[in-house]
N, C-alpha and C positions, 0 to 999 in steps of 0.2 A: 504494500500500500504506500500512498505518497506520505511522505513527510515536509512538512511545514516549520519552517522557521519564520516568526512573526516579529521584528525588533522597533523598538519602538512602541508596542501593542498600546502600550498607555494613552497615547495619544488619544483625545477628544473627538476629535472625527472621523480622521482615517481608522485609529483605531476601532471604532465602533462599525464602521460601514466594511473593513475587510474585513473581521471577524462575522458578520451578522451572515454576508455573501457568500464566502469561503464556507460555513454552517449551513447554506440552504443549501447544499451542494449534492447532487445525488450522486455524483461521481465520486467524488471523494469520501462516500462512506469509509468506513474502517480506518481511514489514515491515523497522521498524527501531530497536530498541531502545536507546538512550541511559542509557549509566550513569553517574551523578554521586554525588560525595562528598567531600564534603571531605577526609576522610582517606585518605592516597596508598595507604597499607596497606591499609586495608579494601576499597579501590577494587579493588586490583590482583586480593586475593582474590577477591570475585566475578566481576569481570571474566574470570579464566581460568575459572572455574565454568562460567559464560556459556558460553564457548566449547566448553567440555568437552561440555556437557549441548547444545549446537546443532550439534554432531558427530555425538556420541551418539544424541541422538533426531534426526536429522534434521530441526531446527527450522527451516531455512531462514530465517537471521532476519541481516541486519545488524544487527553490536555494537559500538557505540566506548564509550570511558571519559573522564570527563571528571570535573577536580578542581573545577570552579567551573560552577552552572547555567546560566550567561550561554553558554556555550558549546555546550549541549547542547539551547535552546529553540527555536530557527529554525523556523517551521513547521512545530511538532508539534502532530499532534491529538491528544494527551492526555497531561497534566505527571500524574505521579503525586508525591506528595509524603506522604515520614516522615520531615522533619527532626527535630533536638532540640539545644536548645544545651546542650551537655551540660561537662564529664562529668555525666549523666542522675543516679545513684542519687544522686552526691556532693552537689549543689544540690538534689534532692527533699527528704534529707537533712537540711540547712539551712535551707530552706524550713518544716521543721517542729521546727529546734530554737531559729529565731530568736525564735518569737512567746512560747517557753516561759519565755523572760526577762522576762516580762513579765505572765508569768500565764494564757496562754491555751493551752491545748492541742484541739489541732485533733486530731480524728477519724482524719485520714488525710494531708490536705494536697498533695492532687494538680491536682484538677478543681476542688475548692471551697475555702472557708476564705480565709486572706490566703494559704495557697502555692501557690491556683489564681490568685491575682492574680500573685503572684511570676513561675511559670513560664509562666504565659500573655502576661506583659508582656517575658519575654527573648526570646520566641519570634514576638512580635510584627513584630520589625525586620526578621529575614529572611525571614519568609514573605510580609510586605508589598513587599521587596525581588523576589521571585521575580514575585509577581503582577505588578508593575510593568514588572518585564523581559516578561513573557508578553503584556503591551498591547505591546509592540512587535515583537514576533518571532513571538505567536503569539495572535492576539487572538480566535479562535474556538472555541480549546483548551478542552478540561475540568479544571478542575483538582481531582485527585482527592486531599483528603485524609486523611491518618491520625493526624494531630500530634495531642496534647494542648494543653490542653483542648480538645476538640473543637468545644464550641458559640462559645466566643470567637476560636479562629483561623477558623474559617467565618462566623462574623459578620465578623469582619476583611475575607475574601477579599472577600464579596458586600456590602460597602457602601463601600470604601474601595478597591475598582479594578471596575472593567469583566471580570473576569475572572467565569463561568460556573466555579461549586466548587459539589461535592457531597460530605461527609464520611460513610466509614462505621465502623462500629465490632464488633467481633462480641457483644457484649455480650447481644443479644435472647438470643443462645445457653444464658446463664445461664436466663432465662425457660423454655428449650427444659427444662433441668434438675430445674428445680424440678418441671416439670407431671412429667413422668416418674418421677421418683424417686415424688410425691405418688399418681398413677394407674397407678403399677408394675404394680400385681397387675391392675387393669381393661384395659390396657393390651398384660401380656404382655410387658413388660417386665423384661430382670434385671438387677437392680441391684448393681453390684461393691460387696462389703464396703470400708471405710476412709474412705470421704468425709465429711470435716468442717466440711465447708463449700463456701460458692463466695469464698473470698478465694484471693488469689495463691498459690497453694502449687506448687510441682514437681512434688509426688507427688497433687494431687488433682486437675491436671488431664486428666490422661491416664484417670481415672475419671470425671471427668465427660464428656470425650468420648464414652465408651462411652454414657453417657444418651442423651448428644443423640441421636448417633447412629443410635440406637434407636427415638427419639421424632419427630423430623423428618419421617419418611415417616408417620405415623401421626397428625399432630393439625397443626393450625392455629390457630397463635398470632395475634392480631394485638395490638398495643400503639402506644401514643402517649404523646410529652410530650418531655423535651430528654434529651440523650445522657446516660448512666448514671444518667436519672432521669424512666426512661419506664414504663408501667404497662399493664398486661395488663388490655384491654378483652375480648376474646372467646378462649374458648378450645373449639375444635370438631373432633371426630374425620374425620379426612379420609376415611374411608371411608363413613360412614353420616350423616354431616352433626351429628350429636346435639350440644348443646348440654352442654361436659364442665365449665360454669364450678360448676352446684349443686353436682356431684361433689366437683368441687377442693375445694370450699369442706368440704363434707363433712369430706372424707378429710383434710384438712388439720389440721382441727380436733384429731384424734388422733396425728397428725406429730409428730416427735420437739421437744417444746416450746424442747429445747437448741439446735436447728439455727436458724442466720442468726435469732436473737430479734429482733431490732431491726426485721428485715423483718414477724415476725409482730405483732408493736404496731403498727406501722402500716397493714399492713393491717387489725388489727383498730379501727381506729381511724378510717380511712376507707373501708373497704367495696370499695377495689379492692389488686391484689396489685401492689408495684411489681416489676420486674421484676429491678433490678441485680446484689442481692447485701447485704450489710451494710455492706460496707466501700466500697462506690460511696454508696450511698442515703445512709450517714452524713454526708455530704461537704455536702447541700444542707441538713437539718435544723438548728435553733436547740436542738434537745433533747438534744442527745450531747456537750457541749463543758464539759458547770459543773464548775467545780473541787470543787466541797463534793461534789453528790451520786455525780460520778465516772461518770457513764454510759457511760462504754466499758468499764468494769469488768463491770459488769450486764450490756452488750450481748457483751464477749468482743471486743473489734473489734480485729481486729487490725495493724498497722502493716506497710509493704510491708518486707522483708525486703532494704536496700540491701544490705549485704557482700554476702550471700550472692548477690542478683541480678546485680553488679557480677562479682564473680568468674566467674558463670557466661553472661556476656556473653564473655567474656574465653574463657570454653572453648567457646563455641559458632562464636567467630572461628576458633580449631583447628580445630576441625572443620569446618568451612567448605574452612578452606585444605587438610587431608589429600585433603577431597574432589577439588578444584580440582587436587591436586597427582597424582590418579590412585589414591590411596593409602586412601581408604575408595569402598566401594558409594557412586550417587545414586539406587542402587532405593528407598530411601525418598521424595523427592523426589518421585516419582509420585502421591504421595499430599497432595501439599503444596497449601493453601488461601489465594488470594490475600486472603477477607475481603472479599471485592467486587468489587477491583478489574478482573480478568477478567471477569465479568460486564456488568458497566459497557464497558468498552471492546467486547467482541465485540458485543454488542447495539446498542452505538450507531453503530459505525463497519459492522456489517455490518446494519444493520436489523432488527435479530429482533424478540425481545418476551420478555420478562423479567420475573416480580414479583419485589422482591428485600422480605426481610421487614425490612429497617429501614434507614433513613438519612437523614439531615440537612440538609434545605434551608433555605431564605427560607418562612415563613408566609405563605401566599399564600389561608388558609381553610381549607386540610386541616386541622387545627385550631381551630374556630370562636371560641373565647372564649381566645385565646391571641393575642399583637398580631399584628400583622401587620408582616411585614420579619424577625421573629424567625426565628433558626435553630433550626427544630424537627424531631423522631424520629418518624417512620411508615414504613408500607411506601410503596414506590415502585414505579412500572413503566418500566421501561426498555428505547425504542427509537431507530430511526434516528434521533428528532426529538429525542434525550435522555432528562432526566431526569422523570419528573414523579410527585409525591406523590399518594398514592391520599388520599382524604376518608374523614377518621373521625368528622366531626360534635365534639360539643365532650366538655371533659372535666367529671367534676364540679369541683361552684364551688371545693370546699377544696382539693382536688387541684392545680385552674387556678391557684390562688394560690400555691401552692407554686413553683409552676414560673416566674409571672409574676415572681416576686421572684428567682428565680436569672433569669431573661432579665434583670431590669433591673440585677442587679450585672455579669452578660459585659458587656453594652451600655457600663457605665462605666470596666471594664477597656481594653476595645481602644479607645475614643475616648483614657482618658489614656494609654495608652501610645501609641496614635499621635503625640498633640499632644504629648506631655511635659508633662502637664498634673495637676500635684499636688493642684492642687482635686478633678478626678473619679477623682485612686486617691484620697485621702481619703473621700470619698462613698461609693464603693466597697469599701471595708472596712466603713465605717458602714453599711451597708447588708448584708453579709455576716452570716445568722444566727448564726456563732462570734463576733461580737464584740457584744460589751455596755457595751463603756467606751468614751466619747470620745477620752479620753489614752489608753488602751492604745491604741485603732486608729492617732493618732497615732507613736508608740514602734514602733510596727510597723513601720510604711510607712518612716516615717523612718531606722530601720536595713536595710531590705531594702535602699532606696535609695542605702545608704553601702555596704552589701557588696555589692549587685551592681553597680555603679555604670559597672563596665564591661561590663557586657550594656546597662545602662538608660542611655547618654549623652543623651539626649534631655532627660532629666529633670534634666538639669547647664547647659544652655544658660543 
């Protein structure tokens, strides 16, 4: 039977939603699920969860719990992985108020900027630590992950161990939103009143759910380029095959001008639609960052909402536990979406055949004008033999460029945070399109360096 390795399980959402998934699973009867976490509380919580919902639904599933991953990798076929060295919002947080002493305001500061070097270089130690351990307890394994930054911990995995990682993300889904809301009426689509975007909000995701939702059985998206900065190459009605990209484009044109601006400049500016959102797509661009002309002003972009996410981390661990503890419904849970990773595991470990519409490997030509070895966003197909990216031919050249310059600054991230190597994070900031000053990139790095000093020891040797 399959074995599962879960790291991370603590986690508040992803947590809840692969475990819930992975449990409705009738293929995976009899396996054996491994839950790891750091934290003894969050552990314990889902862990009785576990048990409760392998009762409940009749999972048939052996469940241990474990505080440390060395413990829980022995010969498993497939490590799942949603670490974060956290506390998460408090360092994101940081990560965008350090550079602002200096004169540089990043867009968002998550995936790109100097605070996707930041959190991609704390994040670096233990996921290289994980992969390391998996060469020896599990050297066949998949390692499937979820971490931020996406494109630099999977560059990480696949050049710096023997370990076989595939990263996904649910992000295309934003894509799924936009064609929908834009080809509503052609569609047959209804579109809930209130949604104001695609950035992080509480109340607009559960509205844009209803999109997708709506839209996924109806059209076929397909897109390519690197995680939260991939771009919608074809879009075609799945019942009649037609060709909906002239429409979109059409119908777009008289779209509400206010909605995600920043995405509509750029597409109007390179002739393809990227897919992310405003507040993803901000993150790789040189044009949203100048202090004089202020363009997040103009774009509306907005900043991830720590307190408020923090706190509600914090209530979704309650709830979690009332569950676990008997004392709320897990009929919602039925409905919970691992984001890939059951997908991935039943198809590989039982043989199927699966397209899954986006995820992040090694460039291997799906890609054409993009390097090669780079970890880049397509669809894939997914069987007994793995994973393997479908070919999308190349992108255009402005486009290509875009993307080639975010590949080559992850690429200088995870080499210096491996090495502890101050020359390629300097490069790597200097290379970062929010930066434009030498000595600020310096002042950056060099105080990330001193306040995180205890995540980045490498960089003190």
């Amino acid at each position: 039977m399959t074995l599962i390795t879960i790291i991370g399980a603590g986690s508040a959402s992803f947590g809840e939603n692969t475990l819930a998934a992975l449990m409705r699973s009738q293929k995976l009867k009899g396996s054996t699920l491994r839950l790891v976490d750091r934290n003894p509380q969050s552990l314990d919580i889902v862990y009785r969860l576990a048990n409760r919902l392998n009762k409940e639904w009749n999972s048939g599933l052996s469940i241990t719990a474990h505080t440390h991953h060395k413990d829980a990798l022995q010969d498993a076929d497939f490590v799942v992985s949603a670490i974060e060295v956290g506390p998460r919002e408090e360092l994101w947080k940081s990560d965008f108020t350090i550079p602002l002493k200096y004169g540089v305001r990043q867009p968002y500061a998550e995936n790109g900027g100097p605070g996707g070097f930041a959190h991609a270089a704390r994040n670096v130690r233990p996921v290289l630590e994980i992969a390391r351990d998996m060469e020896q307890a599990c050297p066949d394994a998949w390692f499937i992950n979820f971490t931020n930054p996406m494109v630099r911990i999977c560059d990480l995995v696949n050049r710096h161990s023997k370990i076989k990682a595939v990263g996904l993300c649910h992000q295309i889904y934003i894509g799924y939103c936009f064609v929908g809301m834009v080809l509503g009426e052609r569609l047959g689509i209804e579109i809930p009143e209130g949604i104001t975007g695609m950035h992080a909000d509480i109340m607009n995701h559960p509205l844009r759910e209803q999109v997708v939702h709506q839209t996924l059985p109806l059209v076929d998206i397909r897109a390519a380029g690197t995680n939260h900065f991939s771009w919608i190459l074809s879009i075609r009605d799945k019942r009649t095959g037609d060709d909906l990209y002239p429409l979109f484009r059409e119908r777009f044109k008289s779209f509400d001008p206010t909605f995600e601006p920043l995405t509509r400049e750029v597409y109007n500016a390179f002739g393809l639609f990227p897919v992310p959102g405003d507040t993803h797509l901000c993150e790789y661009l040189p044009w949203v960052s100048d202090p004089v002309t202020k363009p997040w002003e103009k774009f509306n972009i907005r900043l991830y909402d720590w307190d408020m996410m923090a706190n509600l981390r914090d209530f979704s661990l309650d709830r979690l536990n009332e569950m676990a503890n008997g004392e709320l419904t897990v009929e919602g849970l039925l409905e919970s979406d691992s984001e890939g990773a059951l997908e991935m595991i039943e198809n590989i470990a039982h043989a199927g055949g699966h397209y899954h519409l986006a995820a992040n490997l090694p460039n291997v030509g799906q890609i054409n004008n993009l390097p090669l070895g780079a970890i880049v966003e397509t669809p894939v197909y997914v069987d007994g033999t793995g994973v393997h990216p479908v070919y999308v031919g190349s992108l255009p050249e402005p486009v290509a460029e875009l993307c080639r310059r975010e590949l080559t600054v992850a690429r200088l991230c995870v080499d210096a945070a491996v090495e502890g190597s101050y020359e390629k994070a300097l490069q790597c900031l200097l290379l970062d399109p929010v930066i434009s000053d030498m000595n600020t990139a310096k002042n950056i790095l060099d105080d990330y360096l001193k306040t995180y000093r205890e995540h980045l020891p490498q960089f003190w040797k």
